[in-house]
Steps between C-alpha positions, in 0.01 A plus 500: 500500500770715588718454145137579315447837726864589410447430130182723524663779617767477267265544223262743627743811400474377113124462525458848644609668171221725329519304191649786276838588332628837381736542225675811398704699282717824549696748397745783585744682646783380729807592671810353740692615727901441483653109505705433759731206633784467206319668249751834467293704228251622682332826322348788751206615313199381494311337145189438410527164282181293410321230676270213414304284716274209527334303733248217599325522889288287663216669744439393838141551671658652745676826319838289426661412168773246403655473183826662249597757333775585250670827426720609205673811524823641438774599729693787485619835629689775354851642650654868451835313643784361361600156636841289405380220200608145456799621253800658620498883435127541433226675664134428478211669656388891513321752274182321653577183333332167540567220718276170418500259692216317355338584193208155536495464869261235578344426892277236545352477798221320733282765666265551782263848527266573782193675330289834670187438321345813398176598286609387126796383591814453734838593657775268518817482673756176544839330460652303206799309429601276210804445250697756279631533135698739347616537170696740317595515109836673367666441885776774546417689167516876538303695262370822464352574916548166616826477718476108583276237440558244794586098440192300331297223691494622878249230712404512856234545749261809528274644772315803574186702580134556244197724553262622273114568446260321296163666369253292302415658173232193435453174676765336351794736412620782729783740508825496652754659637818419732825601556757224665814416638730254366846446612707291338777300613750413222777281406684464194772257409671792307781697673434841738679748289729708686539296811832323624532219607259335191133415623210428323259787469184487761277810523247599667238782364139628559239583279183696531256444196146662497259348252168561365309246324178258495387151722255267388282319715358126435454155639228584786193666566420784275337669825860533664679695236359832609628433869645251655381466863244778499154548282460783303152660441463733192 
């Protein structure tokens, strides 16, 4: 009797799901602050670089959601310094030139929001973490205001913050809008430029995209869509 209570209760979390999903899409604007760790270039101004998201959530009766969400976005800042370059003798950096450190930066990562339902709609806050990507064409090619492209292929783990609002345009699809944080935590088998004794290159850098975009609501209840936990009366 015991083992069958216990089973029960291990199942009773799935079956209290509203059954609905929400899928999105997203766009915008993002930007990062410096890289630190062994990651020398490390531009001082601020740039806005795109950002791309998507995700898939699962809705809880009781205001929760579980589920992931990926964001593509570049990486970058600009520097008015000059800093010492892989080659004897040469200097790379200032006149506001561009650092990238990822030009397809990928995070992938599980999420869980809390929900504040509200008339058409709903607050969100919660926590995310996942796996990284990023990739980099033309590594180390300077041209016209780019200063240094860093090594291609950096992996490792990412982590970080989401809120956002959602306001249901009809029953099914709603807008959005969030802005996140996503750090990530990367390692490269390439070299760190510019560091003695030779090490492999691990950085570690934030970024901040905001997104606008649309979610789609299906698999449950038509009734639901408008709110989650609360009726609304027209």
């Amino acid at each position: 009797m015991k083992i069958r209570l216990l089973i029960l209760l291990a199942f009773l979390p799935i079956t209290a799901f509203t059954q609905n999903f929400e899928v999105g899409l997203g766009g915008g604007l993002s930007i990062n602050g410096a890289p630190t760790n062994n990651e020398v270039y490390r531009g001082d101004i601020v740039t806005p670089n795109y950002a791309i998201q998507a995700t898939i959530l699962r809705n809880y009766v009781d205001n929760w959601q579980l589920g992931f969400d990926t964001h593509i976005m570049e990486l970058s800042r600009k520097t008015d310094q000059l800093f010492s370059g892989p080659h004897k003798g040469e200097w790379i950096g200032g006149n506001g030139k561009k650092f990238i450190y990822g030009q397809i930066s990928v995070s992938a990562c599980a999420v869980v929001n809390k929900k504040l339902v509200i008339k058409h709609g709903y607050f969100y806050v919660g926590v995310g973490g996942g796996l990284g990507l990023v990739r980099n064409k033309h590594t180390y090619t300077p041209s016209g205001n780019v200063a240094y492209i860093a090594p291609d292929g950096s992996y490792g783990l990412v982590y970080g913050l989401q809120g956002g609002f959602n306001h249901d345009i009809t029953k099914r699809f709603s807008f959005n809008a969030e802005i996140a944080l996503r750090v990530f935590d990367m390692n490269n088998n390439a070299a760190a430029l510019d560091v003695s004794p030779y090490t492999n290159l691990h950085y570690r850098i934030v970024g901040y995209p905001l997104t606008v975009g649309i979610h789609y609501k299906f698999g449950g209840n038509k009734k639901q869509y408008m709110t989650y936990k609360i009726a609304v009366k027209e």
